[in-house]
SERO-4910 file (N, C-alpha, C, O; in steps of 0.05 Angstrom, whole numbers):
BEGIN
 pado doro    nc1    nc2    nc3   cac1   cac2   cac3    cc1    cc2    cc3    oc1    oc2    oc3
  Unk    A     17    -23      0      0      0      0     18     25      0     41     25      9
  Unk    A      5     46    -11     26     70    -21     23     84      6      2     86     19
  Unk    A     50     94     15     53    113     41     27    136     38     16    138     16
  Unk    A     18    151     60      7    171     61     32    192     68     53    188     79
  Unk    A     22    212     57     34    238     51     32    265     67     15    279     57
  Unk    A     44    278     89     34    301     95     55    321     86     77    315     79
  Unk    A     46    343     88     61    375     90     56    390    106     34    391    117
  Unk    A     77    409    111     78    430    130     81    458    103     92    455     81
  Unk    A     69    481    113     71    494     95     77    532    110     62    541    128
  Unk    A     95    545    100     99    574    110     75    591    111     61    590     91
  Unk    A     71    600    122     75    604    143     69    582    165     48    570    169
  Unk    A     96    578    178     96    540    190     97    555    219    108    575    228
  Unk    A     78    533    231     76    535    262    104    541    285    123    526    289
  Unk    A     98    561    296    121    555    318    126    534    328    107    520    335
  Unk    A    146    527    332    164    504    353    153    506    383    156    526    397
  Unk    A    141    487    392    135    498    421    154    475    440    157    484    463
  Unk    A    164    458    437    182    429    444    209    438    443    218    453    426
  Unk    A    222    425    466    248    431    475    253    405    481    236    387    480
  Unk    A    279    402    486    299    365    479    294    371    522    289    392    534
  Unk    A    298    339    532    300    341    561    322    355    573    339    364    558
  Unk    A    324    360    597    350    371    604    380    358    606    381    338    620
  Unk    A    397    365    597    420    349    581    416    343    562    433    327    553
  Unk    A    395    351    545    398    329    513    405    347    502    402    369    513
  Unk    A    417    345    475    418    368    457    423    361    418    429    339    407
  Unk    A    419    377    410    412    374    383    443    367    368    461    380    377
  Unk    A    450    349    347    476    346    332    479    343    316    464    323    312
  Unk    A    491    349    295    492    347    272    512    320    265    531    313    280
  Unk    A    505    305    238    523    284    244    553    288    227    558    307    213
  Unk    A    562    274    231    588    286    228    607    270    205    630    276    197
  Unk    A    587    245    197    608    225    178    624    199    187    632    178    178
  Unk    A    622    212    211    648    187    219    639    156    231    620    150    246
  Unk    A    655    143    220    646    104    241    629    114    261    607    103    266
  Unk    A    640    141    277    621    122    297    594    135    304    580    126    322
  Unk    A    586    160    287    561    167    279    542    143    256    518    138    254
  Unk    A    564    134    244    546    117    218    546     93    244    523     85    247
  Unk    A    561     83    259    545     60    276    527     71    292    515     53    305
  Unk    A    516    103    301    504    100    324    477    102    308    456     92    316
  Unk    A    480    117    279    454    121    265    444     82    268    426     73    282
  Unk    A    459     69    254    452     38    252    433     21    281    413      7    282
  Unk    A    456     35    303    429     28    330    412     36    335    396     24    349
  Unk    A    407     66    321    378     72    328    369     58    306    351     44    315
  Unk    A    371     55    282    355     36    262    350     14    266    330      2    258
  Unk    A    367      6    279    359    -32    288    351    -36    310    360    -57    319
  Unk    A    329    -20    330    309    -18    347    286    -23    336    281     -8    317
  Unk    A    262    -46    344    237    -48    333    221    -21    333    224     -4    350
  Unk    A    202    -17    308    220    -41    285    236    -39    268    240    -18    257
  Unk    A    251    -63    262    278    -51    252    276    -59    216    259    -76    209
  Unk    A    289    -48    200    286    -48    167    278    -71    162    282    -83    183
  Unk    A    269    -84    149    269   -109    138    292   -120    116    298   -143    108
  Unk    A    302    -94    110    323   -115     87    352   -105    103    373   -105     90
  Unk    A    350    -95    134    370    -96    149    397    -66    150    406    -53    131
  Unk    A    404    -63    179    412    -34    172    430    -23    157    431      0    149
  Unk    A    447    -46    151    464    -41    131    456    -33    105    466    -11    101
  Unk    A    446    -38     90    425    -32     66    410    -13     68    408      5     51
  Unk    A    393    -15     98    380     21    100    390     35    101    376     53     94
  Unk    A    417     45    109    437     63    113    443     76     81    440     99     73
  Unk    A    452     51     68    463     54     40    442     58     33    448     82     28
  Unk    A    423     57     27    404     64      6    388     83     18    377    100      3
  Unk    A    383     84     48    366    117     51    379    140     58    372    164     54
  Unk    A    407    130     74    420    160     79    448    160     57    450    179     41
  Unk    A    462    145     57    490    150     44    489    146      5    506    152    -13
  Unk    A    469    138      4    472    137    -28    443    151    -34    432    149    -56
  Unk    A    433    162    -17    405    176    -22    411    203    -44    432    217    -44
  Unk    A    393    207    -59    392    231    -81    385    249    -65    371    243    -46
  Unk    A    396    276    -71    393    298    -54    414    305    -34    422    327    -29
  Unk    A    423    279    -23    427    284     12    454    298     13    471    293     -4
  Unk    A    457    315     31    486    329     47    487    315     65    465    320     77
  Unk    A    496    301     76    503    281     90    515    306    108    496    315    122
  Unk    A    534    318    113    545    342    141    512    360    142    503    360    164
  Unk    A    497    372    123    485    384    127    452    374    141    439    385    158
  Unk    A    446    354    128    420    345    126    405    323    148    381    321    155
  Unk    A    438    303    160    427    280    179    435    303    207    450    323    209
  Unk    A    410    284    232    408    302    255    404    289    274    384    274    275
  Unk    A    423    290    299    420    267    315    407    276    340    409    300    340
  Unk    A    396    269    360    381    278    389    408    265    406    414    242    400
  Unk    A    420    275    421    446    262    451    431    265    474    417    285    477
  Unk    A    431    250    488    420    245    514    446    252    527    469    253    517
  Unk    A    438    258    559    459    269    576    481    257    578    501    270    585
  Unk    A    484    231    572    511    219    569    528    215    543    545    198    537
  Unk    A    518    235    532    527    233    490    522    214    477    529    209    454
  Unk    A    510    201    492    500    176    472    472    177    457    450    176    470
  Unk    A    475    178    426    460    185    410    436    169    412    438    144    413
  Unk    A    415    181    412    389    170    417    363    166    394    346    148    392
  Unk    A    369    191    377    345    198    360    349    201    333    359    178    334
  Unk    A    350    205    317    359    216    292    337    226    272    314    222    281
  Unk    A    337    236    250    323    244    230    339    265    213    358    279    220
  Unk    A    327    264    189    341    279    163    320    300    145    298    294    134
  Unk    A    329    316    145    320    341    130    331    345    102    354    354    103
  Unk    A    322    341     78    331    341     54    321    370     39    298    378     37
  Unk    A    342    381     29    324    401      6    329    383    -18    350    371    -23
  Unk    A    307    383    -32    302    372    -52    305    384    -81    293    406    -80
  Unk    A    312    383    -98    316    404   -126    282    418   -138    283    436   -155
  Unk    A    261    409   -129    240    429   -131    245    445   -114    231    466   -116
  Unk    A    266    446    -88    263    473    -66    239    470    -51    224    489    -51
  Unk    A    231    444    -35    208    418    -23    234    411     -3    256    402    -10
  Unk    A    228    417     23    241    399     46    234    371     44    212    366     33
  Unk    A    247    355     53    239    325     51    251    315     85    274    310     91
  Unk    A    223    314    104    240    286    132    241    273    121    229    268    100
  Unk    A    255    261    131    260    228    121    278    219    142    293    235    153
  Unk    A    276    194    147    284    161    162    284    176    194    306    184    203
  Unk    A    261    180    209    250    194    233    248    169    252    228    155    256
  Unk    A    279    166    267    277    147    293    285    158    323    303    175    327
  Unk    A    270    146    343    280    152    369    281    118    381    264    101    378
  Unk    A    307    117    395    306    100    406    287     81    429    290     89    452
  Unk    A    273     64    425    255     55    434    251     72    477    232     81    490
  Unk    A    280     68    483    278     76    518    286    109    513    299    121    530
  Unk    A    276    121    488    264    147    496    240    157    489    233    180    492
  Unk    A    229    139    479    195    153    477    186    158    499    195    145    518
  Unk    A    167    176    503    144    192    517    166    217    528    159    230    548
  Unk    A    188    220    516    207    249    523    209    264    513    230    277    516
  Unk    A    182    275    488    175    292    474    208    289    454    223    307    453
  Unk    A    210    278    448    243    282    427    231    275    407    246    279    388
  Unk    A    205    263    397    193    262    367    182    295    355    184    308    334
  Unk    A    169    297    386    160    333    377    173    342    369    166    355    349
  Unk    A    206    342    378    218    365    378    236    362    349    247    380    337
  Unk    A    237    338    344    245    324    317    235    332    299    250    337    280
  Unk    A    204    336    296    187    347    273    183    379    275    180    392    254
  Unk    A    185    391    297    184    422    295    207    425    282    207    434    259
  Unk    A    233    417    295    258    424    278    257    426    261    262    448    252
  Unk    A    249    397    238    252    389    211    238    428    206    253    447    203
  Unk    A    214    428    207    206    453    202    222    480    203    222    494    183
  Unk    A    233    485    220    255    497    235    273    499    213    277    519    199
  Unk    A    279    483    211    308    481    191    303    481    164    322    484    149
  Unk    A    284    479    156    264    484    128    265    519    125    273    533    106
  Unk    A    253    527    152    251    559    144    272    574    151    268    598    152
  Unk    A    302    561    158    325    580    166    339    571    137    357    587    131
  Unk    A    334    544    113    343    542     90    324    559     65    329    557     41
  Unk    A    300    577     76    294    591     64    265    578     42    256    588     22
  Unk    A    261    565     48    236    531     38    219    541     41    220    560     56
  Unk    A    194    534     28    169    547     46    147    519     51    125    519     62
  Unk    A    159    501     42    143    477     56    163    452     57    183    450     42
  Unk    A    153    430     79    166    410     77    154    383     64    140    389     44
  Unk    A    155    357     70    137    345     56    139    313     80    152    316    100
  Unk    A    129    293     75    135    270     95    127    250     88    106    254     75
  Unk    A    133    223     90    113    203     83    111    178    104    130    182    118
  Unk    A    100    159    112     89    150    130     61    125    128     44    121    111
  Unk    A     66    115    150     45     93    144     22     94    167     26     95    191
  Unk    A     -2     94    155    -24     82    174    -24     73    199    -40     81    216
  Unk    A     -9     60    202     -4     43    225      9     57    246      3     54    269
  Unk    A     34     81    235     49     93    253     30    124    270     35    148    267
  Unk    A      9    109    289     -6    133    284      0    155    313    -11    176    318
  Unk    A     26    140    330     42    156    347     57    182    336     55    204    348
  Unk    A     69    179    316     87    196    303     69    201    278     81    203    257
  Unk    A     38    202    277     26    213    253     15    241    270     14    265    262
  Unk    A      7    229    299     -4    257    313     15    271    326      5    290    338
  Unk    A     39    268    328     72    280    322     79    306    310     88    327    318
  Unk    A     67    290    270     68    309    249     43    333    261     46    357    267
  Unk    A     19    317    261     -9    339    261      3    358    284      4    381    276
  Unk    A      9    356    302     17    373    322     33    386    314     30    409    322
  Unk    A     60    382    296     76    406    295     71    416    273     90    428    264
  Unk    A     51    416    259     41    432    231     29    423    211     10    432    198
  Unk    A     49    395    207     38    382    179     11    376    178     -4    380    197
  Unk    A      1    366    153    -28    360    148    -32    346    122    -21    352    100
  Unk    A    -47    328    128    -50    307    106    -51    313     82    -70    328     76
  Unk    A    -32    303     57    -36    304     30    -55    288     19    -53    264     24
  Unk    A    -75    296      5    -96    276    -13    -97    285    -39    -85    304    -49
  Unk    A   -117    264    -55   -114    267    -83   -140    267    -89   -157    250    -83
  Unk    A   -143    291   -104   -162    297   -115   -191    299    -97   -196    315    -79
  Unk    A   -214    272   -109   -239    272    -95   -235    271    -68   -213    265    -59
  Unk    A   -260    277    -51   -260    278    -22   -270    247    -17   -279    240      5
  Unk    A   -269    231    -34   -284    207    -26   -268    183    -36   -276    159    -39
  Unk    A   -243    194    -41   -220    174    -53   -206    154    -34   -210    154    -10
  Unk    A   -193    143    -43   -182    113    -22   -162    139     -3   -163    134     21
  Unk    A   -149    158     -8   -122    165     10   -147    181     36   -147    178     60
  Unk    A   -159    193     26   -183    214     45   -194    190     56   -196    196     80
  Unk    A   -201    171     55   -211    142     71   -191    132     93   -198    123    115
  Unk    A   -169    136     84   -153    123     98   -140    140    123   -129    135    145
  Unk    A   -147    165    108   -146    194    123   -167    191    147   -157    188    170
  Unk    A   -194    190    144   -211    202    162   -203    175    172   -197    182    195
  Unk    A   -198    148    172   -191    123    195   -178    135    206   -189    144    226
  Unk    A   -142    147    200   -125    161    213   -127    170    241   -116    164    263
  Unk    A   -152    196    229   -162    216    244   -181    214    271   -181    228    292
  Unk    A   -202    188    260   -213    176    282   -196    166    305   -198    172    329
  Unk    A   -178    147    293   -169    121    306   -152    143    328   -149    134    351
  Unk    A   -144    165    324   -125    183    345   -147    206    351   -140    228    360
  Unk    A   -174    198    345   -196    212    354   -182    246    358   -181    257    380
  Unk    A   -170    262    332   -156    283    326   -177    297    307   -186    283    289
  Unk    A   -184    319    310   -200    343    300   -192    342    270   -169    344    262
  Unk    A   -220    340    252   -213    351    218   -190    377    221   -191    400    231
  Unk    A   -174    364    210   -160    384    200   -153    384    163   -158    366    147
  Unk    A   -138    413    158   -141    422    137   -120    395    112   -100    382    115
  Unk    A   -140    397     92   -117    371     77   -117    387     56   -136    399     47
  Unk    A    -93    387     46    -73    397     24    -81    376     -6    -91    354     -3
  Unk    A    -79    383    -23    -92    364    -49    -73    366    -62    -61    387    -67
  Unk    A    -64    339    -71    -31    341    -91    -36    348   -122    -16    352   -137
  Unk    A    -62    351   -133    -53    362   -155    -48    383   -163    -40    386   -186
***
């Protein structure tokens, strides 16, 4: 089944989420032992199916687009040990792209997803972007009311009565979250 789609769009919501005390925001840096810590947060359930080695290579290091110094972003917990990660892409339409959005399993409920998705935003409008874009599955509907909270809002196609707006208003129920505004991709 094809991912569902949201966007964030400028004028984009303030950031209201801050990392816990001691954590702090990092940029990654290239080296062994950032590309192994990205790999542990990837191989936390659930983990890739064709395994992290391959997800690495094919979504961050051989990804189209990517600045690898500029684009991957790590969350450090008080003891520097990398916890979170996610990637911010500008894309050649001048379209932010998140992409591969993990926190390690023993830090959820520490607001570090919030603060993950305001950023992405964040860092969209200090590269001068005026929207971002995301994609995502049904199922993930922790980190779908994540996105809705820090701005984004569901992409659909076309009719209001089409399979993605179906799958939409389940979404919306199932996290019993207020209609909000949906963006139409054509």
């Amino acid at each position: 089944m094809e991912q569902l789609v949201m966007l964030a769009k400028a004028p984009f919501k303030k950031a209201t989420h801050t990392l816990p005390d001691g954590y702090k925001f990092v940029k990654f840096d290239g080296s062994e032992k950032d590309i192994a810590a990205w790999k542990t947060i990837e191989a936390e359930p659930p983990a890739p199916i064709d395994g992290v080695d391959a997800c690495y290579n094919n979504a961050i290091a051989n990804y189209h687009d990517i600045d690898l110094a500029n684009d991957v972003f790590f969350v450090e917990d008080e003891n520097g040990q990398r916890v979170a990660t996610f990637t911010v892409i500008t894309q050649q339409n001048g379209m932010g792209y998140l992409h591969m959005v993990k926190a390690m399993n023993s830090q959820r409920g520490k607001g570090i997803g919030h603060f993950m998705a305001e950023k992405s935003i964040e860092i969209c409008a200090e590269r001068g972007l005026n929207s971002i874009i995301l994609t995502t599955d049904d199922f993930r509907l922790a980190a779908i009311k994540t996105y809705l909270d820090a701005g984004y809002h569901p992409v659909v196609y076309g009719e209001k009565d089409n399979e993605v707006n179906t799958r939409w208003d389940k979404v919306l129920k199932e996290l019993n979250y207020p209609e909000v505004l949906r963006y139409n991709k054509d």
